[in-house]
Structure formats: structure tokens, C-alpha cells
N, C-alpha and C positions, 0 to 999 in steps of 0.2 A: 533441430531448429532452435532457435533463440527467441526466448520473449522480454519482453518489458513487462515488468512485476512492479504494481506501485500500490501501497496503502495510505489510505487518507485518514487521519485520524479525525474525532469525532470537532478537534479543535479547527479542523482546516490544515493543520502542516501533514508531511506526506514525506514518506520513505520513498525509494526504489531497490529494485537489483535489476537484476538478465540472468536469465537461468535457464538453464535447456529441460526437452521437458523433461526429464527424468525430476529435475530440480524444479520445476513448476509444481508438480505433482505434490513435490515434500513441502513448498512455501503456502503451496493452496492450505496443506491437511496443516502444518504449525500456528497459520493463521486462523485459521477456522476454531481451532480449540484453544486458543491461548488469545485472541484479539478479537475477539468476537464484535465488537463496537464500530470497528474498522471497513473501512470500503473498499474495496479490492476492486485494483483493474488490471488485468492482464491482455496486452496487445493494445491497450484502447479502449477496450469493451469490460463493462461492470461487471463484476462476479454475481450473480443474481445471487440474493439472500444472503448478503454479507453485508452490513455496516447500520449505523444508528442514522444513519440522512436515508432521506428517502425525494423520491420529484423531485418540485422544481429546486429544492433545497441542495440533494445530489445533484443536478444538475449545472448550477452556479458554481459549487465549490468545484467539481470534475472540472468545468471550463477552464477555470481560474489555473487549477492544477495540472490538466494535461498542457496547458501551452507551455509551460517553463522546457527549455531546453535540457536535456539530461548533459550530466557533466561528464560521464561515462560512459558508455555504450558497450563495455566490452564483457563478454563473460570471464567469471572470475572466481574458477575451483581453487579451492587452496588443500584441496587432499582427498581423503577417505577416511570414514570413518565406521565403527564398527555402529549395527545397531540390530539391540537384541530384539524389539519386539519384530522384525524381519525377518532377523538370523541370516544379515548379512551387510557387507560393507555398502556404504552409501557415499556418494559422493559429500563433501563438507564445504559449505561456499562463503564467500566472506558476510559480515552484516549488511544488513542493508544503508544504503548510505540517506542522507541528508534532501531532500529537493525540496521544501518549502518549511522555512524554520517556522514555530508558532508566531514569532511577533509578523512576518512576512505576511503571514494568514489575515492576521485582523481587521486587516481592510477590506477584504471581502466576505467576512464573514461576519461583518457589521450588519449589511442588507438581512440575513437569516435572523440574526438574534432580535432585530426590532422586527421584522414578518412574523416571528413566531413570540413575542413577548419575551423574551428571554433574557434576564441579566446576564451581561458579558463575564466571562468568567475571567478569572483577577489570580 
């Protein structure tokens, strides 16, 4: 099965991939310990206990973020790779690409930073 794997960072721009689950599995556990700030959705649906937004805050920006059209949809192995703390080859998938640059963000992430007091970060 294929998912749609999107992280939203704490600015509002936002990565994707598509990864099967073997590859969900590795994107969930890379992000969990190296992006910890980040919002995870997989499918559509929030990774619960992943990201710095929380209500109506994640709520706004996910809106904002789940509607853009992906410009890719396809999954995308580029090999195998060895990994020792498994002790065994794993699939290796490309980066994640691009879906909502930070300047693209700002405008709707104007709404949070005056809701929460928050100078816009520069």
C-alpha cells in the first residue's frame, strides 16, 4: 500500500513523499527523532504527538496545507541500503520534495501569529 507522508513545519511550509509501508514505518521513526517540532500526516490523518501546533492552530495551517495539489504521487525507491542498527538492507527513497515554500506559508500563518501574540519570524 502507498501513503502520502507530509510534514509541516513549525513555519507553515511542508515537505511530502509516498512511501509504502515498509517506508512509512522508516519516515515515521527519522522524523520522530530528528524533527521532532514537525506535524505529521500520513493519509490525511495527524500523527498524534508529533508537531509544535496544536487545535485550532494545527487545524488552520493542515487546511491550508492538505488542499495544495501534490505534484507527484508516484512512489519513488532509488535502491537499498545497508543498515546496521537492523542488520539488514532497507529500502533508500528519495528526499522529500517541496509542497508549500515558507514565503507561500505567510499568509496564512498571519491569522496564528496575531491569535497567539507572536512576532512573525523574519
Amino acid at each position: 500500500m502507498e501513503h502520502i507522508c507530509i510534514r509541516i513545519y513549525p513555519n507553515g511550509s511542508a515537505k511530502y513523499t509516498v512511501r509504502d509501508d515498509a517506508g512509512l514505518l522508516s519516515w515515521l521513526e527519522y522524523n520522530r527523532q530528528y524533527r521532532g517540532g514537525n506535524s505529521l500526516f500520513v493519509d490525511g490523518e495527524h500523527v498524534e504527538g508529533t508537531g509544535s501546533l496544536h487545535g485550532e492552530d494545527l487545524e488552520h495551517v493542515a487546511r491550508h496545507v492538505l488542499a495544495v495539489d501534490l505534484p507527484n504521487t508516484k512512489l519513488r525507491p532509488l535502491g537499498r541500503m545497508w543498515d546496521s542498527d537492523m542488520g539488514e538492507f532497507r529500502v533508500r527513497y528519495a528526499d522529500d520534495d517541496d509542497l508549500v515554500h515558507g514565503w507561500e506559508a505567510e499568509e496564512f500563518m498571519e491569522e496564528i501569529f496575531e491569535r497567539n501574540n507572536v512576532a512573525r519570524p523574519r
